[in-house]
C-alpha positions as CSV (number, residue, x, y, z in Angstrom):
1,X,12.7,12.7,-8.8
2,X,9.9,14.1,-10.8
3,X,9.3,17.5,-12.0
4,X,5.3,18.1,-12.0
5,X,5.0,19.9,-15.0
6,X,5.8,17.2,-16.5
7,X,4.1,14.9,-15.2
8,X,5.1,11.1,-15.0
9,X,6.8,11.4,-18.0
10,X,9.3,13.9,-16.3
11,X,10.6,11.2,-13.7
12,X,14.6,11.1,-14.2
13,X,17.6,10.3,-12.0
14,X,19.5,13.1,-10.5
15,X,21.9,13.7,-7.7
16,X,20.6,15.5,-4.0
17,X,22.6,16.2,-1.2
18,X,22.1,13.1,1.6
19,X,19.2,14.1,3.9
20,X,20.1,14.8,7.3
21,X,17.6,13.7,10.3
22,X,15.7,15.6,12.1
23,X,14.3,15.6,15.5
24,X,13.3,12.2,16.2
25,X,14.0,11.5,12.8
26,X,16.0,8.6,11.6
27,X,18.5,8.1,8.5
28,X,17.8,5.3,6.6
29,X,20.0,4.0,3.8
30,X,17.3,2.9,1.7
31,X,17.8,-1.2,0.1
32,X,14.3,-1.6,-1.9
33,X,11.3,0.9,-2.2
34,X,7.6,0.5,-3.1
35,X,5.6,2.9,-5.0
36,X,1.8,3.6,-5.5
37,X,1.0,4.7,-9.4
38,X,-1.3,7.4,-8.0
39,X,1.7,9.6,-6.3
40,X,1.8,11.8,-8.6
41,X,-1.9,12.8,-8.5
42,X,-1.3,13.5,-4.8
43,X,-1.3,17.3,-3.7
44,X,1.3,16.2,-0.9
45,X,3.7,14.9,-3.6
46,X,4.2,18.6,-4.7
47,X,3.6,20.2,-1.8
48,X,4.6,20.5,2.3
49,X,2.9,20.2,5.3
50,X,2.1,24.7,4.8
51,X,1.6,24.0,1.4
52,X,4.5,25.2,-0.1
53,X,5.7,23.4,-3.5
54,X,8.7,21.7,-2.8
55,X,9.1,20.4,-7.1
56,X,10.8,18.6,-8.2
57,X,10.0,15.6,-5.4
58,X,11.8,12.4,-4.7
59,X,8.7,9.6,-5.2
60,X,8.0,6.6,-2.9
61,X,6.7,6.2,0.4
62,X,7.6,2.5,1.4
63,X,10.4,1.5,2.7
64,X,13.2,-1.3,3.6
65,X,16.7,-0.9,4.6
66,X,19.0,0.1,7.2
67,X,19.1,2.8,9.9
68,X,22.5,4.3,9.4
69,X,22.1,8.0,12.1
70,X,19.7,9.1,14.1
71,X,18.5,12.7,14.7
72,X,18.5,14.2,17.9
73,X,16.3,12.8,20.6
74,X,15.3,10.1,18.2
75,X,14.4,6.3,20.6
76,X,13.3,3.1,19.9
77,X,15.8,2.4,16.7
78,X,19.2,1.6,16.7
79,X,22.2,2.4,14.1
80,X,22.4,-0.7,12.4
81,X,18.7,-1.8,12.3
82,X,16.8,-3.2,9.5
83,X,14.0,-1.4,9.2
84,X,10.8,-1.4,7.2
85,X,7.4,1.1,7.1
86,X,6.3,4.4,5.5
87,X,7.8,8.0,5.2
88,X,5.9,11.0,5.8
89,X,3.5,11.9,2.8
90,X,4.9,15.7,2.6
91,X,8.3,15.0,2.5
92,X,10.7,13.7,-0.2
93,X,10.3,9.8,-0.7
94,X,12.5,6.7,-0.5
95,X,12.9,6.2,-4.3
96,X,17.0,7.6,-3.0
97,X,19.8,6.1,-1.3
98,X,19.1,7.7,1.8
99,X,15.5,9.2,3.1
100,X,15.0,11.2,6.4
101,X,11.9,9.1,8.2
102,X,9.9,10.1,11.5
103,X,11.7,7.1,13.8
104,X,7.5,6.5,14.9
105,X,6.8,5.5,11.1
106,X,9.3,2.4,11.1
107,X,9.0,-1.7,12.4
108,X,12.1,-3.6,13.1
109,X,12.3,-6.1,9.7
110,X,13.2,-9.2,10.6
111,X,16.5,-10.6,9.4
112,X,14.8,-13.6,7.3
113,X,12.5,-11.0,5.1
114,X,14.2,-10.1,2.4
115,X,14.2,-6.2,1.8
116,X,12.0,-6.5,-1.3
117,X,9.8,-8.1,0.7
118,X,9.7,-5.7,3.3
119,X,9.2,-3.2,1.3
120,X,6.1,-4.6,-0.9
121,X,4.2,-4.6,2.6
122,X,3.7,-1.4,4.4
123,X,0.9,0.8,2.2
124,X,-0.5,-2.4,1.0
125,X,-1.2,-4.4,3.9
126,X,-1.2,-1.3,6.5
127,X,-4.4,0.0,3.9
128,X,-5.9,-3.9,4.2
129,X,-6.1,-3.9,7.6
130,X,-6.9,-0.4,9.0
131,X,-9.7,-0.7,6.2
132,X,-10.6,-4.6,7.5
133,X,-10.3,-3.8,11.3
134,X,-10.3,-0.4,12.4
135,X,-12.6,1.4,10.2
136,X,-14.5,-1.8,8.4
137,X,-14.7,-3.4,12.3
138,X,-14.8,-7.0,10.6
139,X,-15.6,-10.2,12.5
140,X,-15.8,-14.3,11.7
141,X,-18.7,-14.9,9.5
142,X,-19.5,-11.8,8.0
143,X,-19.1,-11.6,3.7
144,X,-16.6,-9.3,2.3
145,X,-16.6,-7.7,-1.1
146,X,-12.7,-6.8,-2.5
147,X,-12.4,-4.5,-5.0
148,X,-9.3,-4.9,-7.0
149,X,-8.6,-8.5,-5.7
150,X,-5.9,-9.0,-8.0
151,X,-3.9,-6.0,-6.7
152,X,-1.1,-5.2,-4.7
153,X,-4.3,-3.8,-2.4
154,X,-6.6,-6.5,-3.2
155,X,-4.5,-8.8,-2.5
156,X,-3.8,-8.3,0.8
157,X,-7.4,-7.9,1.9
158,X,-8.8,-11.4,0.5
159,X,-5.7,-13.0,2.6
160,X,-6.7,-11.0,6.0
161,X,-10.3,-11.7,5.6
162,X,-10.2,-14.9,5.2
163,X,-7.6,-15.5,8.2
164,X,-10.3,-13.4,10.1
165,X,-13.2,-16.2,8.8
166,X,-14.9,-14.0,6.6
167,X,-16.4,-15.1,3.5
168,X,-14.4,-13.5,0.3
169,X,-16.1,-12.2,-2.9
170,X,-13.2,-10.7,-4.8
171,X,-13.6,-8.7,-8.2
172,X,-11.1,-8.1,-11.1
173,X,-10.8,-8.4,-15.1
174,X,-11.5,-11.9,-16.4
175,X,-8.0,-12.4,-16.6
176,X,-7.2,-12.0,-13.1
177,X,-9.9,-15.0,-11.9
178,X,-6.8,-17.7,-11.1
179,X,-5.3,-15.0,-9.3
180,X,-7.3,-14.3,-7.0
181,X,-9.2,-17.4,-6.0
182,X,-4.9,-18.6,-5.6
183,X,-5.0,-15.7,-3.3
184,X,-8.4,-17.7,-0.9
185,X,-11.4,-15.4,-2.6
186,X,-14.6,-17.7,-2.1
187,X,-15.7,-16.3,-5.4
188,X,-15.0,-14.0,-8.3
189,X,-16.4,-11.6,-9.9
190,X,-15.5,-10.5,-13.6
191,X,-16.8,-6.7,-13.2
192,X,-16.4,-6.5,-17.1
193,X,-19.1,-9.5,-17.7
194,X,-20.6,-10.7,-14.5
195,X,-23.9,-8.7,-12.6
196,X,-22.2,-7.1,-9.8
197,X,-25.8,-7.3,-8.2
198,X,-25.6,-11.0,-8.3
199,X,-23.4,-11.2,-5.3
200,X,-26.2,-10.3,-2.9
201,X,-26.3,-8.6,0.6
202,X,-22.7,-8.1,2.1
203,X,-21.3,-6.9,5.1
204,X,-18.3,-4.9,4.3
205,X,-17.7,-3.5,0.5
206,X,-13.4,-2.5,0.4
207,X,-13.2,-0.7,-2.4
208,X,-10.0,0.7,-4.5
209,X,-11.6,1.6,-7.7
210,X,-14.3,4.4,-6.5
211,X,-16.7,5.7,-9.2
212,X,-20.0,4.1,-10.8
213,X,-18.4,0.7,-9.2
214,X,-18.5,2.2,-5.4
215,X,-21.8,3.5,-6.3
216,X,-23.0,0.2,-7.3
217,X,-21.4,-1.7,-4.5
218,X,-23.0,0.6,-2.2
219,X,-26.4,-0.7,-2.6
220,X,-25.4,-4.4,-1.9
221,X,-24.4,-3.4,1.7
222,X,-26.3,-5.1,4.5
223,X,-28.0,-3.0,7.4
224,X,-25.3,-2.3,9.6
225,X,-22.8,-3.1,7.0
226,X,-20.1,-0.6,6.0
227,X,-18.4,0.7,2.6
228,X,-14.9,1.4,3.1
229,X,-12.7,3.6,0.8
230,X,-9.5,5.1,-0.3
231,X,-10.5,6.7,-3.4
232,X,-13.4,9.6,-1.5
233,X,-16.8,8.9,-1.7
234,X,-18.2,11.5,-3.7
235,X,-21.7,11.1,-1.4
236,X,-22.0,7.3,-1.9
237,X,-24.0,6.3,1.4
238,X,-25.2,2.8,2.5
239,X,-28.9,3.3,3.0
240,X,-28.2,1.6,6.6
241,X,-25.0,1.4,7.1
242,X,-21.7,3.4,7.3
243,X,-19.3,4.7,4.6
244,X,-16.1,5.6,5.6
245,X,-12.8,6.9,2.8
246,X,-9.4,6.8,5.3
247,X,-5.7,7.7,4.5
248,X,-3.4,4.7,5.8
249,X,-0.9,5.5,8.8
250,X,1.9,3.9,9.9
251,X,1.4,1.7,12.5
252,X,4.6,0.0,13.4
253,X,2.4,-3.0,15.7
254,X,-0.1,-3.3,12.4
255,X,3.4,-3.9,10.6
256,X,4.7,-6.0,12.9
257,X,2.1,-8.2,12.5
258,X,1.7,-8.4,8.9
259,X,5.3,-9.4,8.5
260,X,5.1,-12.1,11.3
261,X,2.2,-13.4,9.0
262,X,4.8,-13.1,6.2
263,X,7.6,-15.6,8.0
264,X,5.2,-18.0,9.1
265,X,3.6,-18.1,5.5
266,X,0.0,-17.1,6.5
267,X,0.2,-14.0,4.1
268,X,1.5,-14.2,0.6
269,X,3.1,-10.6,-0.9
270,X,1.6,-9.7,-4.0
271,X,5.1,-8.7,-5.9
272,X,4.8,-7.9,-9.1
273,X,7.4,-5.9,-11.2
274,X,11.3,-4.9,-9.7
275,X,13.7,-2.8,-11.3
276,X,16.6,-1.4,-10.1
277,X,16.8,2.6,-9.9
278,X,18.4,2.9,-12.3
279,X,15.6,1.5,-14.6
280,X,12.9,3.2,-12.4
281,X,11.9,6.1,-14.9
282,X,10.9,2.9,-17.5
283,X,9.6,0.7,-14.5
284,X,7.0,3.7,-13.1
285,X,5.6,3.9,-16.4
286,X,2.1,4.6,-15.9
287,X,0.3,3.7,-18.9
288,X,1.3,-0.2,-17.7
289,X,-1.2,-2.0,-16.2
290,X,0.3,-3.1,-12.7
291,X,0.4,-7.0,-11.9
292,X,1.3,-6.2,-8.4
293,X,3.1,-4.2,-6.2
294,X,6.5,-2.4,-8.0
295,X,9.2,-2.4,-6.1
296,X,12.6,-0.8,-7.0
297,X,15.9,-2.4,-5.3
298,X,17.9,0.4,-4.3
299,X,20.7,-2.0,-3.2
300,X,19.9,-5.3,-4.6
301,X,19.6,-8.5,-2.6
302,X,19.0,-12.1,-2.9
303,X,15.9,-13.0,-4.8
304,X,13.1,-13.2,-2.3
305,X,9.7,-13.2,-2.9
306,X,6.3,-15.1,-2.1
């Protein structure tokens, strides 16, 4: 849990009373968590649904583990289930042994996905394809721009695109080039010494970084073409086109989907650091530059990742 006036820094380990479901809740006992850097810049990280502060807050919204009681009226999810997906943004987070999740929030995880797995997936690759598909409405042909290629994000966007036969530009830091051409980017772009402008006209700008880089990508958008966010636009506007900045949901169908593309090795996770929670405090640093998505094994498993 983390106190917020402290800030990152006050992230410790302490003891809380097991959550009990709710309605339609379900009890999960947590095996490996993922975690997002920005949480603690989140007002619903400190705050609930009536905007109460609830500090100090239990971090992490993705999930994988194993349903272990269900709330009342709760359907759909059995005791014993693996389970994989996203808790509620207002409530306390699944860096625990036990989390109380909505029951509508969770995918069955396959018994071949390894938990770690499972739990790299659900903000990533639910954020890649509800900005690809449902707000970027991407079809075969058109050009893609990926912000943050190399990222846990970025990642998972250059895979989908290109399974959807669009043409990849992704962007990074020099170093990161390999990376993401390994990942199926048609190009790359070094945004610390190539033209951004030298890409030309695209259809569909995803963008993770936001600032004088959205600003920039904004103007390489085709008529019709669309700029799609998660970091608020700030009044950045396609001349022709659409702009959109979305909060991901979870879609247990979407994550069904990406973790069938998972087993039959269309999509590649994009793991990069895994500690234990009892090393989490160090692990969550956030002056660390992040190769990937963290993931923290609650319960450690067999190695697992690809």
């Amino acid at each position: 849990m983390t106190e917020r006036s402290e800030g990152t820094a006050g992230i410790r380990l302490a003891e809380r009373p097991q959550p009990a479901p709710a309605i339609n809740d379900v009890l999960v006992e947590v095996h490996a968590s993922g975690y997002v850097p920005t949480e603690v810049d989140w007002p619903s990280t400190w705050t609930d649904r009536a905007g109460r502060g609830r500090a100090p807050s239990i971090l992490g919204h993705e999930l994988a583990g194993v349903v272990t009681a269900l709330g009342y009226g709760t359907t759909g999810l059995t005791i014993g289930q693996r389970v994989f997906g996203i808790s509620d943004w207002h409530r306390d987070g699944t860096l625990a042994e036990y989390v109380a999740v909505e029951s509508r929030n969770l995918a069955p995880l396959p018994g071949d996905v390894d938990f770690s797995v499972g739990a790299s997936l659900p903000i990533s690759g639910l954020t890649a394809w509800q900005g690809l598909f449902d707000h970027g409405r991407l079809t075969s042909g058109q050009t893609v721009l990926a912000h943050g290629a190399a990222g846990a994000v970025g990642a998972m966007v250059v895979q989908l695109a290109r399974e959807a036969g669009a043409y990849v530009v992704g962007t990074g830091r020099s170093a990161d080039r390999q990376k993401v051409l390994d990942f199926g980017a048609n190009e790359f772009v070094d945004l610390d010494g190539d033209a951004l402008e030298d890409v030309g006209g695209v259809d569909l700008v995803f963008d993770v970084i936001g600032g004088r880089i959205q600003e920039r990508s904004a103007s390489l958008i085709r008529p019709g073409g669309t700029l799609v966010t998660v970091t608020g636009l700030a009044g950045v506007r396609p001349e022709d086109g659409r702009s959109i900045d979305f909060v991901v949901e979870s879609v247990p169908t979407q994550l069904e989907q990406i973790v069938q593309r998972v087993r039959d090795g269309r999509l590649r996770t994009n793991i990069g650091d895994v500690a234990s929670l009892d090393d989490a405090a160090a692990a969550l640093d956030p002056k660390e530059r992040r190769k990937g998505k963290t993931i923290i094994e609650i319960r450690p498993s067999r190695a697992h990742r690809s």
